[in-house]
N, C-alpha and C positions, 0 to 999 in steps of 0.2 A: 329302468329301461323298459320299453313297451313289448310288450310280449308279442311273438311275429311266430307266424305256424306256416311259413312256407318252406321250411326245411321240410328234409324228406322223415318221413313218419310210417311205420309199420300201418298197416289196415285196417282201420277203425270196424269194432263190432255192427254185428247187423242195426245194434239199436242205435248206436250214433248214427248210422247213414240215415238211419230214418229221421233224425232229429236235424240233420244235416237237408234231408232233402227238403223239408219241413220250413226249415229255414229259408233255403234256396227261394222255394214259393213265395214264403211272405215278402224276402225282399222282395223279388220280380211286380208282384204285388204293390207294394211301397212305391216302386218305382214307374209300373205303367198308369196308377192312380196320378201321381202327379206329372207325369207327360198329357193324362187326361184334362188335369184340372188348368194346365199349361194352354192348352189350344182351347178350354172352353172360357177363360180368363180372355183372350184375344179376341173371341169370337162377342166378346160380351155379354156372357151367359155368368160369369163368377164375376161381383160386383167389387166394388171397393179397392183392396190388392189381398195378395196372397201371398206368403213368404212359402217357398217348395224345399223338402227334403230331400233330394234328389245329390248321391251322393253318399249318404251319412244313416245309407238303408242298417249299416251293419249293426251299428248300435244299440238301436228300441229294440231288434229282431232278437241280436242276443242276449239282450238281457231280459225281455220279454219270454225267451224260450226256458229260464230259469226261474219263472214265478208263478205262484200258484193263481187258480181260478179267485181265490180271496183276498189275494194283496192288492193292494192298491199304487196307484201312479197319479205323478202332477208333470205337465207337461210345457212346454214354452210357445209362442204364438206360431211355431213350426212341428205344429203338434198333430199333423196326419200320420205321420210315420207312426206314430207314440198308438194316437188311435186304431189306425188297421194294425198295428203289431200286437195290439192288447185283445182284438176282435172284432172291435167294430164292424161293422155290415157296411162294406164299399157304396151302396146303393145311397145309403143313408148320409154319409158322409159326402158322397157327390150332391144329395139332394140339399144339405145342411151348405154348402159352403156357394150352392146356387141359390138359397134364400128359401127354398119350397117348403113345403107343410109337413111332407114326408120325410124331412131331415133330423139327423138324432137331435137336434133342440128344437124340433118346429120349423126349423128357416130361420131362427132368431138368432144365431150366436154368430155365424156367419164361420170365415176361416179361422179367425184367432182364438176363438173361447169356447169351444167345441166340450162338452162333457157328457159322460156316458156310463154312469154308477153301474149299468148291469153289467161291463165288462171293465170295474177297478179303475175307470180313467174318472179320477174327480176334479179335471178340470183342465183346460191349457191356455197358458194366463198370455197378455198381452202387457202385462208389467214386467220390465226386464225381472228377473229370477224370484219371480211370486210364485214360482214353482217350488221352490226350495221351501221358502216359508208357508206353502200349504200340504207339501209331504210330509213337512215336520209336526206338524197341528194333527195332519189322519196318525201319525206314529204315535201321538199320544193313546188314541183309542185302540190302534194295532197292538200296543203292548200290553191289552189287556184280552185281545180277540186270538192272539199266537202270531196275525199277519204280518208283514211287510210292507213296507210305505217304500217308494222309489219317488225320487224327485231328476226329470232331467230339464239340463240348463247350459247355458253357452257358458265360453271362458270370461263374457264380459260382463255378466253376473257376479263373478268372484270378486269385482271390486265393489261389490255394493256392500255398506255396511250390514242389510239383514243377512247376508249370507255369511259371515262371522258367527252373527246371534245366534242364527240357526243350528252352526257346527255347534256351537260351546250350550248352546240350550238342549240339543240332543246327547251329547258327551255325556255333560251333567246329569241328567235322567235318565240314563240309557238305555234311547229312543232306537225301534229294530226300525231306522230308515236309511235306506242305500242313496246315496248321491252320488250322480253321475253329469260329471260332465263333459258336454262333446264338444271340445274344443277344437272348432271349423279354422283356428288361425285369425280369423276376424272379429270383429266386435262390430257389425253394420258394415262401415267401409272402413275402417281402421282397423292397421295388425297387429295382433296382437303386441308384439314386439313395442307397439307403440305405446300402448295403454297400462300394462301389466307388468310389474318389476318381478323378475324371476323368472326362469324358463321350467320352473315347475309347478304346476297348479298344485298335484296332488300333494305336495310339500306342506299347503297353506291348511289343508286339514291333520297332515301330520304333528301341527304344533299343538292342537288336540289333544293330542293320543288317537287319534281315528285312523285306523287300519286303514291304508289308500294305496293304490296302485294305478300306474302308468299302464295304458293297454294300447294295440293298436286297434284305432276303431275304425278301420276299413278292413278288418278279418273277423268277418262271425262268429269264428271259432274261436277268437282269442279273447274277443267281449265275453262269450259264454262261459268262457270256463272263468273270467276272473269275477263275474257275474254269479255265479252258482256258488264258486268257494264263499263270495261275498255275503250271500243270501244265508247259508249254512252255518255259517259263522256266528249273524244276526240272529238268526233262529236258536241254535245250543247255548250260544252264548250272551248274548245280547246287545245291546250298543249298536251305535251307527256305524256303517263303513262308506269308505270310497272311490269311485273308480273317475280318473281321467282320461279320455276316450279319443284318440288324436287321427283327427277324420278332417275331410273337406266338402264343403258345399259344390257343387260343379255349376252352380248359375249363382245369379247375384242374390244378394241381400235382401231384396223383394222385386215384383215384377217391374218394379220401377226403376232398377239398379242392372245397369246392362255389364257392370264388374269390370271396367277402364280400369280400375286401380291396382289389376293385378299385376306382377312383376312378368314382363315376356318368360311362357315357359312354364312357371307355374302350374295352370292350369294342364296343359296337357300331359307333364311331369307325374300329377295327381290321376289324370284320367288313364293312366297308367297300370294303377293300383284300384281301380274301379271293383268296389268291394262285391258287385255283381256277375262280375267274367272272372274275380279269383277263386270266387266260388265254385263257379261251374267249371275252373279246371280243378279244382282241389275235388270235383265229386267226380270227373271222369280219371282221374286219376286212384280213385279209388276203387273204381272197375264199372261204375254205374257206365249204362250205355246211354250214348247219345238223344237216342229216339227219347229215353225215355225222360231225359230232362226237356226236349224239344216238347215232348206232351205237353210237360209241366206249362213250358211260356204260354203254348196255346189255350191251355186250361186259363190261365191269367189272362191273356187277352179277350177270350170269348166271356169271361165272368166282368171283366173292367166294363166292356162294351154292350152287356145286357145293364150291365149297374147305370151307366151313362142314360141309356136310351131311358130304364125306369124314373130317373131322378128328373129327366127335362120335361116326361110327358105329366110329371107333378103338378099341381097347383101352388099356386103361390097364397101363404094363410092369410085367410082373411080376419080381421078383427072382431066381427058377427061372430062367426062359424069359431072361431077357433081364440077365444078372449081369456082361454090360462094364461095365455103365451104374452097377452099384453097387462102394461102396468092398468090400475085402476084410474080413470081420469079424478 
């Protein structure tokens, strides 16, 4: 059963609210980044497409708020959330996924393959759950450095044979790497239901031995704490663990996918549970005042919309000027 923290709860210490409010931001963060990346995608300033997180803030954030400055993450081609939850610099990240020089890979990686060593992100793959098998590859070095390796990935990765290998190759060794999956219910346009025999993912690492757990992954709180016992675990004791994380995307698939497929209801059933507003009542409820969570959005809005204006007035790299970034002819 997924763990659900809106029952009522005695008053979290001063230092949870702070990790809570902490939190609070980076969603808000997560989530006005990709309302950003949303209208400058239309406006045709972001090339290509872009697949947006939007929805499924809770996840990176808590698990992100459980890992040190020296662990390391692999991410999927919905890998913003992954990236500003880990640090990234908004600016750079707007700059990288508009193609400009000033972006964490130069303007080169574009949306899907964004990587960032200074802050643990080694990569976010555009092969369905090459995420998994390159958490699993840093856990080998992790278990010689004390870190952690996290790998996050959709539910429709789990039918791929390397994600197997990857469980039963990390078991075997035992590799300190956290898998996490955030199962959106979909696989692109298909439900799960369709694709995937069983109605338990975390089950499919149980046959392991791999410590797993079902969370709700539209509550921060409830990713962090199964997130931290997870990490804790990994660390004292070693081996892989895993969490499945039961979240929903609130827009399509990619900018290309207007989401017709959903069942009437669905969606606004989900936007319901909008891991953004549960938030912010679970921290008014915990006596924080209003204002001062309204500070916070503005703090995030005025930081989104300096990062925006920094990343367009960019230059786009040129091959002359800027020739690490290209192959060698």
């Amino acid at each position: 059963m997924a763990r659900n923290s809106t029952q009522a709860v005695a008053a979290p210490p001063e230092e949870a609210v702070e990790r809570w409010l902490t939190g609070y931001e980076r969603m808000l963060l997560l989530r006005r980044f990709e309302e950003a990346m949303q209208r400058l995608f239309t406006r045709g300033e972001v090339h290509g497409t872009v697949h947006l997180y939007i929805g499924q803030e809770a996840v990176s954030t808590g698990v992100s708020l459980a890992l040190a400055p020296t662990d390391w993450v692999a991410a999927t081609y919905r890998g913003h959330g992954a990236a500003l939850a880990r640090g990234t610099e908004p600016a750079g990240l707007a700059a990288e996924l508009m193609g400009r020089a000033t972006g964490t890979c130069g303007g080169r990686a574009g949306s899907m393959n964004v990587i960032d060593l200074a802050h643990g992100l080694i990569g976010c793959f555009g092969i369905i759950g090459g995420s998994a098998a390159a958490a699993t590859g840093a856990a080998l070095s992790a278990k010689r450095t004390g870190a952690v390796a996290v790998a996050f990935f959709g539910d429709g990765s789990t039918n791929q044979g390397y994600f197997h290998e990857c469980l039963n190759f990390a078991k075997v060794h035992d590799l300190p790497v956290l898998y996490v999956c955030e199962n959106n219910l979909y696989g692109e346009f298909t439900p799960v239901a369709q694709s995937t025999a069983g109605n338990d993912i975390a089950a499919r690492a149980r046959v392991f031995e791999i410590p797993a757990e079902r969370v709700d992954g539209n509550d921060v709180r409830a990713v962090h704490a199964a997130a931290a016992a997870a990490v804790e675990r990994i660390r004292s004791e070693g081996g892989p663990a895993f969490i499945e994380a039961m979240t929903y995307r609130q827009v399509g698939h990619s900018k290309s996918d207007p989401g017709a497929y959903r069942p009437e209801g669905e969606l606004e059933a989900w936007l319901e549970r909008d891991p953004i507003v549960r938030e912010r009542d679970r921290l008014l409820a915990d006596g924080i005042d209003a204002e001062r969570l309204d500070a916070i959005e503005q703090h995030v809005a005025a930081q989104l919309e300096a990062a925006v204006e920094q990343a367009l007035a960019a230059p786009y790299p040129d091959p002359v000027t800027h020739p690490a970034t290209e192959y060698a002819a």
